[in-house]
N, C-alpha and C positions, 0 to 999 in steps of 0.2 A: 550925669543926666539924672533928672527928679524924675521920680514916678511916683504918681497917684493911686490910690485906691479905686478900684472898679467903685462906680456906682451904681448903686440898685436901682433896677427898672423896677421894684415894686410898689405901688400903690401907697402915699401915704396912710395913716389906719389913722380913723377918729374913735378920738377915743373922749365918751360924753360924759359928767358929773356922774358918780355912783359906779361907772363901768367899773371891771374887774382889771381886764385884761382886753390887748388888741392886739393877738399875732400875727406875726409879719408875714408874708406871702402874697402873691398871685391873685388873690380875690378879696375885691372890696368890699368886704359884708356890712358895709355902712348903716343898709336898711333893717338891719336885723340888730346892730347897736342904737338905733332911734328908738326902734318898737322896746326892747331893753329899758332905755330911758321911760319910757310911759309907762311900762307897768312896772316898774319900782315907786315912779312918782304918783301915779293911780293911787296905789296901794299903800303910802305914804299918805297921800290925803284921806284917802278911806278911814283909815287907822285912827289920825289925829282929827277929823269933824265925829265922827258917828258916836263917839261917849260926850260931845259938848252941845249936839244936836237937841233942842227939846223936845222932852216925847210930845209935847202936843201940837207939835208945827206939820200937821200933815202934808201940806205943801212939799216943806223941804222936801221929807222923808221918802215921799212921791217921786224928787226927782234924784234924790239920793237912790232907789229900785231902778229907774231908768238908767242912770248912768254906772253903777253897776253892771246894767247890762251889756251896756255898751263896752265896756271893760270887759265882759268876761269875752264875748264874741271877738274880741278881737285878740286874746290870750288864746282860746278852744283855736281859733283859725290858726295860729300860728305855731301851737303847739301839736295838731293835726296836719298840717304841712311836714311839718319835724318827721313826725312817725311814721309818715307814708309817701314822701318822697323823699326828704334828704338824706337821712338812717337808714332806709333800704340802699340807697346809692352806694352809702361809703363803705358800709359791711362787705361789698361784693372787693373792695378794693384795700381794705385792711389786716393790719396782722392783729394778734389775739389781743395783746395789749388795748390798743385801739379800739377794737372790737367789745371790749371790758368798759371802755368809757360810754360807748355808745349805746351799751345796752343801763348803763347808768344812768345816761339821759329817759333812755323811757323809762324807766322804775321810778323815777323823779317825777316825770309826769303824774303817773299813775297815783304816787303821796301826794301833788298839789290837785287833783282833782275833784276829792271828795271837801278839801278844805273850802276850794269855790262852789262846790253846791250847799256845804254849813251856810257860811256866806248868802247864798242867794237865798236860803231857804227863811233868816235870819232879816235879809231886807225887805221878803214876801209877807213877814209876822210884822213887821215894823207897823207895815203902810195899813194892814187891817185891825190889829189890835197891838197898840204898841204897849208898852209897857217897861220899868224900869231892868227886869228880869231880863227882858229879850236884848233890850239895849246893851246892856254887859256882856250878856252873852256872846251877839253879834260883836260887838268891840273886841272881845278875848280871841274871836275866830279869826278877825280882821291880824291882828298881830299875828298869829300862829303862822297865815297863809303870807304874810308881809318875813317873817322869818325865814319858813321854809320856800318862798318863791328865790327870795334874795340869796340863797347859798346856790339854788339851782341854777342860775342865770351867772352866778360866777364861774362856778363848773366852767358850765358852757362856754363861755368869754374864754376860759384859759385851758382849758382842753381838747372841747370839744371844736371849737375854730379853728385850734391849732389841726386838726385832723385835716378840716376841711384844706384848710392851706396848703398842707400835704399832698392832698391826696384828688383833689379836684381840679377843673383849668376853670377859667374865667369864663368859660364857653358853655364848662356845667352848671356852673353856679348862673348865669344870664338863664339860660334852660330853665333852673329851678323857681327864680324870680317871676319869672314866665305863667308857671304853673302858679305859684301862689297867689298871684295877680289876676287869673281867668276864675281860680276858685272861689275870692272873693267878689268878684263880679263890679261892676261899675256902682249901682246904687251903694254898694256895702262901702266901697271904699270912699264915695263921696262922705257918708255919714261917720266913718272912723277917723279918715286922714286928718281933718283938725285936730283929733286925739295924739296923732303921732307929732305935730309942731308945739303940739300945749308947754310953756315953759324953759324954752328955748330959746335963749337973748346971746347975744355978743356974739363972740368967734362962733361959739357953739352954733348958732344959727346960719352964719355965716357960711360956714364950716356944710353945714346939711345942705343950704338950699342951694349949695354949689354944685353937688351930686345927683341932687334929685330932676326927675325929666320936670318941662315946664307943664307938662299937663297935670301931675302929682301937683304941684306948684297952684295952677289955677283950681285944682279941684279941694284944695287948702283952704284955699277963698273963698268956694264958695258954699262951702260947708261950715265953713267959721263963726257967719253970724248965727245961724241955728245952734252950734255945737256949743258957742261961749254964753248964750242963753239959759244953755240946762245945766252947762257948768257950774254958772254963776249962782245957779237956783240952788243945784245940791251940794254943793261945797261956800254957802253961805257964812259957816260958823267957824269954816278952817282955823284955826290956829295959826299954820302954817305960813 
């Protein structure tokens, strides 16, 4: 008689362009490797327009401050979620090891924080007095936070997920989604969600808009033509 291999009830994992890591288990963190996907790519395009931008295109630079902001609000949301609902959950449910990742993740926050207010402070100089000094400046900080953003979200991808997968059910992590969902509120997320599809083609997209509910879907749409407006305005000089 042949005998099969059990197969796993769990979750295929996506795993998006740039991702680190997608570990296996119980809960489909999908939306938390999309949001991953944007703010490497954000931060990718920041990096590569802002030293080829010219200082004297106030326009651009205008909507290069705006969409920055948009980026960071949707980084601060998600990294405030982190530190106050999903890290307090899993601490109460880990051993020390574990526990040592976790408080990893917030020290990590805590070094990418000050780098997005260089940053914002940086696109605040641009739009009033720009100059070729601020320009470099702003550039070098764009790199540093595109560095140290990018190791931290690896982490995360390969440790810290692994925790959750450990150590959560499907029932906590919906909970959680929940709450990050009410915190951003409906207007917020109309005006970000186009951020989170930005870039997105083939399986990959595929891939996402299989998971996502259909209201996340229409609220894509209809925030898209506004969002690829200001996109279009402040990542005009992209390289990329």
């Amino acid at each position: 008689m042949t005998t099969h291999p059990a197969r796993s009830t769990h979750p295929i994992q996506l795993m998006l362009p740039g991702q680190a890591a997608a570990p296996e288990g119980p809960i489909d963190p999908f939306m938390m490797y999309v949001l991953h996907h944007g703010f490497r790519r954000d931060l990718a395009d920041f990096a590569a327009t802002v030293p080829v931008t010219p200082i004297d295109d106030a326009r651009t630079w205008r909507a290069l401050a705006r969409r920055w902001t948009m980026f960071g609000h949707a980084l601060h949301h998600h990294h405030v979620g982190e530190d106050f609902e999903l890290w307090p959950l899993l601490l109460e449910r880990c051993d020390t090891t574990e526990q040592a990742v976790l408080a990893a993740m917030e020290s990590e926050h805590d070094e990418i924080d000050p780098l997005l207010e260089e940053c914002s402070e940086g696109f605040a100089r641009m739009t009033g007095h720009a100059d070729d000094a601020t320009r470099a400046a702003l550039a070098d900080a764009l790199r540093r936070a595109e560095a140290v953003l990018g190791r931290h979200l690896a982490h995360e991808e390969t440790d810290a997920i692994a925790i959750v997968q450990r150590r959560m059910t499907p029932y906590d992590w919906n909970a959680f989604e929940e709450k990050m969902a009410k915190r951003a509120g409906l207007a917020e997320t109309l005006r970000t969600s186009p951020l989170m599809a930005k870039g997105l083609a083939g399986p990959d997209r595929d891939a996402v808009y299989a998971r996502i509910p259909a209201v996340l879907r229409l609220m894509i749409a209809l925030g898209g033509p506004r969002f690829r407006r200001l996109d279009n305005r402040a990542f005009y000089y992209n390289p990329r």
